[in-house]
N, C-alpha and C positions, 0 to 999 in steps of 0.2 A: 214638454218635458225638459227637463234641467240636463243641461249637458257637465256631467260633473269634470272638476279641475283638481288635480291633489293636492295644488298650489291654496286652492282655497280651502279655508279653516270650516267652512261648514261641513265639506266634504270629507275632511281629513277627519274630521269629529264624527261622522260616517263610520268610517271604515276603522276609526279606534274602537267605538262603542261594538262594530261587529266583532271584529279579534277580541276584544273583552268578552263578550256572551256566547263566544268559542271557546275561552282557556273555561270559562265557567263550566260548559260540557264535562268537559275532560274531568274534574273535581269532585264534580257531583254526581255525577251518573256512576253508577257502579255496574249496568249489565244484569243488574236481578232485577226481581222485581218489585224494587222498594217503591214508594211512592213517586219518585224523581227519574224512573227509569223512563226514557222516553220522549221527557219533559227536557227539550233542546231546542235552541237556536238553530239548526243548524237548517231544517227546512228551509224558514223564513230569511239564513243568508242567503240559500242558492237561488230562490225565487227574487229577491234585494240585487243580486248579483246580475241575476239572466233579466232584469229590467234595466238596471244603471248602466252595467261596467259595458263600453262599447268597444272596446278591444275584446274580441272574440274569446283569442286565447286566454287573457283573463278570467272573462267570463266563467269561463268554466275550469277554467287550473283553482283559481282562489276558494271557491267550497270545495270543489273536491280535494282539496289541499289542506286545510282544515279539517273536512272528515277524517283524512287518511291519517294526518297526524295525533290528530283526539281516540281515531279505533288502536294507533300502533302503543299510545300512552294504557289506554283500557284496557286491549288484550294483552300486553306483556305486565299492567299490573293486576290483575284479575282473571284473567282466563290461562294466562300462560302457556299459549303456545307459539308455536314457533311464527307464524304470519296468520296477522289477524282472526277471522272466524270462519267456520263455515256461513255459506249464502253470502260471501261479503260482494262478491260479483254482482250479484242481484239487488244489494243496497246501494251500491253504487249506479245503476242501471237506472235506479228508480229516482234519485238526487240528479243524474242527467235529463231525465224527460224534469224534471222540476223546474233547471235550470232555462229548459227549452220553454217550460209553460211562463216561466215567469217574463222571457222574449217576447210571447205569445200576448202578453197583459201592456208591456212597455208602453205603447201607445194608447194606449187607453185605461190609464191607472186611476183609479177611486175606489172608493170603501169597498162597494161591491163588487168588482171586478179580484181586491186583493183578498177578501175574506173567501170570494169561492175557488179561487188559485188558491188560495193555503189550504182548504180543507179537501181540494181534488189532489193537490200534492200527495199529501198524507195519505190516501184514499190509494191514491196508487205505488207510494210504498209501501200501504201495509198486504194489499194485493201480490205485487211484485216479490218482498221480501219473504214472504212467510210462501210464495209457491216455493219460490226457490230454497228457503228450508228445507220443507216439504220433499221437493223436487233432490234432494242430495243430501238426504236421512238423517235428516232431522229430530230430535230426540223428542219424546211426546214425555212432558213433564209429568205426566197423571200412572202414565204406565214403564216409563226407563228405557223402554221398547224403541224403537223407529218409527216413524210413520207409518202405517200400512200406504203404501202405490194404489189405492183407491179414492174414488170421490168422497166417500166417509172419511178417507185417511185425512183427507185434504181438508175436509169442512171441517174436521178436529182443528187441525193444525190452524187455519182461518179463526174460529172460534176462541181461542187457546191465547191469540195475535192479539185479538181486538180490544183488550183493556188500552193494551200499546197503542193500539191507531188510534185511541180515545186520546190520549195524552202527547201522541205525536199534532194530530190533528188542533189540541188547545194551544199549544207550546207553539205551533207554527202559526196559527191567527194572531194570537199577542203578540208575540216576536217579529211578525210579517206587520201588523196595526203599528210597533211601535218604531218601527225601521222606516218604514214608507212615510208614519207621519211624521217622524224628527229630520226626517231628509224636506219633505215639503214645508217644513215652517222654516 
């Protein structure tokens, strides 16, 4: 594994192309559920991140720094509340185990290894994010209602998620494939 330098231009072309395909988040993503909702970078930095960056505290300040500042852009332009969303504790819970999974691959990076970290990432915030919904009433699109506090309520809410994990899940293989390979050539 490449011990990255910031001094060196491959790695500085790194971590531009990452904060580039962050501001892009922020832009595009509107929070509904247009075709682009979901469809982010930001998995595949924090997996990019918890494998490269070897300064710890980096590691994991730089995505979740990123997230925070792309959710504080979305919700005060879109949702308009006062701090970020409900379940935001739980998306961020769920980009820390990502960060850790992506530790977890460091040693042992190739194809395989980074397509099933990107697709277990995603797999576990869509788990994560949408309990926690769920978990702190959560609004059931279909009915205006809340979740029921039931296992039905829940597989609703689960069910309801999964177009998102679909599109979390593409967005973070492509993003995670193209990150990892532009760092190794």
């Amino acid at each position: 594994m490449k011990e990255p330098n910031i001094s060196n231009f491959h790695w500085a072309g790194v971590v531009a192309l990452i904060v580039a395909v962050a501001a892009w988040r922020a832009f595009v993503a509107d929070g509904t559920t247009s075709l682009l909702a979901n469809f982010t970078p930001i998995g595949a930095i924090a997996l990019f991140a918890g494998s490269y960056f070897h300064n710890r505290v980096w590691r994991y300040f730089f995505p979740l720094a990123i997230l925070f500042l792309s959710d504080l852009f979305l919700t005060r332009s879109i949702v308009n509340t006062s701090f970020l969303y409900a379940g935001w504790l739980w998306v961020y819970l769920a980009f820390v185990l990502t960060i850790y999974l992506g530790e977890t691959i460091s040693q042992k990076i190739k194809f395989s290894t980074v397509a099933a970290a990107s697709i277990g990432s995603a797999l576990v915030h869509w788990l994560l994010s949408d309990f926690g919904f769920w978990l702190t009433g959560g609004i059931n699109v279909i009915s205006g209602a809340p979740f029921e506090k039931t296992l039905s309520g829940l597989l609703i809410c689960y069910s309801l998620g999964f177009p998102f994990f679909l599109k979390l899940a593409s967005s973070t293989l492509l993003y995670s494939l193209l990150m990892y390979g532009g760092y190794s050539f």
